[in-house]
ChimeraX commands (.cxc) that place a marker at each C-alpha (Angstrom):
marker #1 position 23.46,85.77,-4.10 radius 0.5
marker #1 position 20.10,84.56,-3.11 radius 0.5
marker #1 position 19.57,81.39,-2.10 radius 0.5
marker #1 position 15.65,80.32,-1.46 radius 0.5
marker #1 position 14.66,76.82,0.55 radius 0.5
marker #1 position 13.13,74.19,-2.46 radius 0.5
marker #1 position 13.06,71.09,-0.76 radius 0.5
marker #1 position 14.66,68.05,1.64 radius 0.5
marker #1 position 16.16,65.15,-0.51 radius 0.5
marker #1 position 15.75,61.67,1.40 radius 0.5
marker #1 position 16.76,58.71,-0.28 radius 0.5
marker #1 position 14.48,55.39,0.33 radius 0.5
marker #1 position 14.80,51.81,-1.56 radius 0.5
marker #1 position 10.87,52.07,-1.76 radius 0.5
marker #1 position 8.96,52.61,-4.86 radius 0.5
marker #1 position 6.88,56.03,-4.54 radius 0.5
marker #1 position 3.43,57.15,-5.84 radius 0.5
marker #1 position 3.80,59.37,-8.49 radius 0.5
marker #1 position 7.84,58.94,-9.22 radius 0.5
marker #1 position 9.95,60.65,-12.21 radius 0.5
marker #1 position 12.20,58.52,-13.42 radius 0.5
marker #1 position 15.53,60.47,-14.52 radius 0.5
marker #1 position 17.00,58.20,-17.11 radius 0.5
marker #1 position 19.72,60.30,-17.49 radius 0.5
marker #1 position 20.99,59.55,-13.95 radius 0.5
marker #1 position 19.25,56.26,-13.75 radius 0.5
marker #1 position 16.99,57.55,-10.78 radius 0.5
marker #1 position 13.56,58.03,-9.75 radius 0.5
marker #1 position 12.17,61.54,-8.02 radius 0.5
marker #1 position 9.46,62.90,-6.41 radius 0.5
marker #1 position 7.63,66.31,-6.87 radius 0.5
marker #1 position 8.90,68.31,-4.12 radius 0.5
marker #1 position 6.13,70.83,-4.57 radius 0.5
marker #1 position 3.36,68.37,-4.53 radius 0.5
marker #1 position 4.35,67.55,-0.86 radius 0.5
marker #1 position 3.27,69.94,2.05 radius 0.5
marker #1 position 6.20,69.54,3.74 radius 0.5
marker #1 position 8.45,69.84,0.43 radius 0.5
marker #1 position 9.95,66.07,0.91 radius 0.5
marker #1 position 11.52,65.27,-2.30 radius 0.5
marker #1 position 12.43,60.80,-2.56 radius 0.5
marker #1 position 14.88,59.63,-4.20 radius 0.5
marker #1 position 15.31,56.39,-5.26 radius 0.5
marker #1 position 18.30,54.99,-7.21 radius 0.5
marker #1 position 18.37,52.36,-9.45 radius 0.5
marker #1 position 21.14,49.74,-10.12 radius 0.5
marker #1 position 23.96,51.60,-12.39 radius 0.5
marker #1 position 23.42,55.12,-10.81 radius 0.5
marker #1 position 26.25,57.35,-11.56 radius 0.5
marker #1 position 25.55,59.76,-8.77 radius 0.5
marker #1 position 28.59,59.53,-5.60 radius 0.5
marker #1 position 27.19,56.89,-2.88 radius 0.5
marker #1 position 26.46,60.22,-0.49 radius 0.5
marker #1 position 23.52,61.74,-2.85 radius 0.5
marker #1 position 21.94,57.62,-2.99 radius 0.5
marker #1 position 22.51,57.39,1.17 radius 0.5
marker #1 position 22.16,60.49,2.49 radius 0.5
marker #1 position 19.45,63.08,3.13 radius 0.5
marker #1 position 20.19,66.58,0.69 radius 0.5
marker #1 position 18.67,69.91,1.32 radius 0.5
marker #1 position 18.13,72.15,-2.09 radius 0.5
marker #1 position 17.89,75.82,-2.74 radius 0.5
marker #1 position 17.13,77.57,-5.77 radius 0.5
marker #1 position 19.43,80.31,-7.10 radius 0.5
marker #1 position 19.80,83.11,-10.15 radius 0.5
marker #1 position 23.13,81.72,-10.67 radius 0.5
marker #1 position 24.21,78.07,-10.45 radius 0.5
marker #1 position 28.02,78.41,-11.62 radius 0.5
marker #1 position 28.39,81.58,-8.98 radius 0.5
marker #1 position 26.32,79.53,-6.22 radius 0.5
marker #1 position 29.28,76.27,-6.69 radius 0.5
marker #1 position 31.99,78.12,-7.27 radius 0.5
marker #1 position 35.03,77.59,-4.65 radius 0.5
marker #1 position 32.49,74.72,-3.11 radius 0.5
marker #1 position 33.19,71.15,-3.71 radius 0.5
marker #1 position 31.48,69.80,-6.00 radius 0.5
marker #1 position 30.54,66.32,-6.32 radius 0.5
marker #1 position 28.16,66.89,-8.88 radius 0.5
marker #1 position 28.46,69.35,-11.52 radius 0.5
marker #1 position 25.79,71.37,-13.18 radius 0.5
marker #1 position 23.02,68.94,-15.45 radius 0.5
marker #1 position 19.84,69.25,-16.65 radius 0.5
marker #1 position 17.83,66.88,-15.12 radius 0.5
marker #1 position 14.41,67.82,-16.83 radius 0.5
marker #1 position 13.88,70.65,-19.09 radius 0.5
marker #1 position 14.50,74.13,-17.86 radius 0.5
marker #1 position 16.07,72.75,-14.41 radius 0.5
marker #1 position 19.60,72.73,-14.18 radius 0.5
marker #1 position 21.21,71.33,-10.67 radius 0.5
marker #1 position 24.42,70.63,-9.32 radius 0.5
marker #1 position 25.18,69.41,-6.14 radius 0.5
marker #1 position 28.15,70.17,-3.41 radius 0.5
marker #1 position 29.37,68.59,-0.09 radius 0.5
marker #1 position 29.38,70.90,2.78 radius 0.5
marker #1 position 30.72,69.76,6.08 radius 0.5
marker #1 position 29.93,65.90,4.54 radius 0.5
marker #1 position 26.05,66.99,3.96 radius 0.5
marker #1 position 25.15,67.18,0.19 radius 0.5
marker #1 position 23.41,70.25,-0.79 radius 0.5
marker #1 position 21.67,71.10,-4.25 radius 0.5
marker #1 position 21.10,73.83,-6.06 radius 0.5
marker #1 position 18.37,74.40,-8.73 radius 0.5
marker #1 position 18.46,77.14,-11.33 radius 0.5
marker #1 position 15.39,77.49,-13.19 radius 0.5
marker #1 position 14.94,78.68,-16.87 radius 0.5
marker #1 position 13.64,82.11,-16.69 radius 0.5
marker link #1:1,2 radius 0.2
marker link #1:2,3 radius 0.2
marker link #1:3,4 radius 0.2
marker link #1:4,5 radius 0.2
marker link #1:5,6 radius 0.2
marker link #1:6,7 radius 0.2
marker link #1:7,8 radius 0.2
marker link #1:8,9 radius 0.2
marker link #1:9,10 radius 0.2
marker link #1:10,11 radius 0.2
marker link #1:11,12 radius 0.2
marker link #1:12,13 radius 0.2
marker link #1:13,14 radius 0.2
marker link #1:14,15 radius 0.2
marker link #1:15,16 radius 0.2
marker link #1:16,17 radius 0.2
marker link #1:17,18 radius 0.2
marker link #1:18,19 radius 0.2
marker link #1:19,20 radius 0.2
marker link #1:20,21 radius 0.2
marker link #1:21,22 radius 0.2
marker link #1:22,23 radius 0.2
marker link #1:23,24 radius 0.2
marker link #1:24,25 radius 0.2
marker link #1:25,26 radius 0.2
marker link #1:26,27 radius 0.2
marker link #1:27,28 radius 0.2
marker link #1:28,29 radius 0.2
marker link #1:29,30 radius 0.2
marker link #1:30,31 radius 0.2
marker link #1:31,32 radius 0.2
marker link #1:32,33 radius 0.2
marker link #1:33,34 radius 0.2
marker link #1:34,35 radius 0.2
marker link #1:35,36 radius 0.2
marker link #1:36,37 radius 0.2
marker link #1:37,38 radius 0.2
marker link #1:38,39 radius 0.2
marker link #1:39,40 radius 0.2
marker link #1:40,41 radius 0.2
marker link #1:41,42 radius 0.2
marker link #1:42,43 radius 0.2
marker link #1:43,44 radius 0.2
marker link #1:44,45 radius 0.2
marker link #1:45,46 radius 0.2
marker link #1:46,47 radius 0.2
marker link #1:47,48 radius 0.2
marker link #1:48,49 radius 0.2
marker link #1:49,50 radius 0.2
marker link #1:50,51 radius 0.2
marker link #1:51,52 radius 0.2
marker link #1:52,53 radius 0.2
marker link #1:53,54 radius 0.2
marker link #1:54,55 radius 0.2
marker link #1:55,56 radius 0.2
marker link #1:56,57 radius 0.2
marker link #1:57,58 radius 0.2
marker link #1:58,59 radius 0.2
marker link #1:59,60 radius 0.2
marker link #1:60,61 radius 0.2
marker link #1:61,62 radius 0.2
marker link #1:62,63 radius 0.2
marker link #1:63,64 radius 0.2
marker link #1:64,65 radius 0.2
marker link #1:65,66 radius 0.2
marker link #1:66,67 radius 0.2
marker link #1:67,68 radius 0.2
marker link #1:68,69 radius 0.2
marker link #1:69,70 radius 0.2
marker link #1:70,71 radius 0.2
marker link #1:71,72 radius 0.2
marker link #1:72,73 radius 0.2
marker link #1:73,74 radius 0.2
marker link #1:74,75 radius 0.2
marker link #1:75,76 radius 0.2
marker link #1:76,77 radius 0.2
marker link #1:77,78 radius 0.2
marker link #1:78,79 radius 0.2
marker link #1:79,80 radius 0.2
marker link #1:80,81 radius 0.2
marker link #1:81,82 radius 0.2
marker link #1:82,83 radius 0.2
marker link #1:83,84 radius 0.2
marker link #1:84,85 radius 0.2
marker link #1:85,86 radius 0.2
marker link #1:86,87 radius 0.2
marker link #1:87,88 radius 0.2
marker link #1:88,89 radius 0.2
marker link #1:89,90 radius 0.2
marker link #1:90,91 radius 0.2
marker link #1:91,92 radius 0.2
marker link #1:92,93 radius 0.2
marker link #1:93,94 radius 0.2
marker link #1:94,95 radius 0.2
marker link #1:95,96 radius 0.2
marker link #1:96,97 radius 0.2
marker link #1:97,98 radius 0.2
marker link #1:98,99 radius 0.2
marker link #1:99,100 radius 0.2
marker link #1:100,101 radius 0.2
marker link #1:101,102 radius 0.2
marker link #1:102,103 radius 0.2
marker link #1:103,104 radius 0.2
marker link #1:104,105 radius 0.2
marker link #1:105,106 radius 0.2
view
């Protein structure tokens, strides 16, 4: 399975220029690929859902073909959403570090 570098999570309690807000997962993004060094913020709002690592904790991502193959046998402490359309994610802990992976709508 390929597995390509998207971007570095890092949470912050800081508003952000240019944040997507996530309603879904009460949370507010950044554009990974509108950064040169492909820093993605997150910032969670009151009433997140997401586990207290992804809100704390600094995530790297990868894109894959397959999301399901790329989490399966991992543990997962977020399974597979779509976030915003044509982007599904899901996220895993791996040695305590959360890692994400993006599947994109081909």
């Amino acid at each position: 399975m390929t597995k390509d570098f998207h971007h570095i999570g890092i949470p912050t309690t800081q508003p952000q220029p240019n944040e997507i807000y996530l309603e879904s997962v009460q949370l507010y993004i950044t554009d990974a690929s509108q950064n040169a060094h492909r820093i993605e913020w997150i910032r969670a709002e009151p009433g997140c859902p997401f586990p207290e690592v992804l809100k704390t904790t600094a995530h790297v991502a990868y894109t894959v073909d397959n999301l399901e193959a790329a989490i399966d046998g991992q543990n997962v402490i977020w399974p597979p959403f779509e976030p915003l359309p044509g982007i599904r994610v899901a996220f895993i802990l791996d040695e305590g570090a959360p890692v994400e992976f993006l599947e994109f709508a081909k």
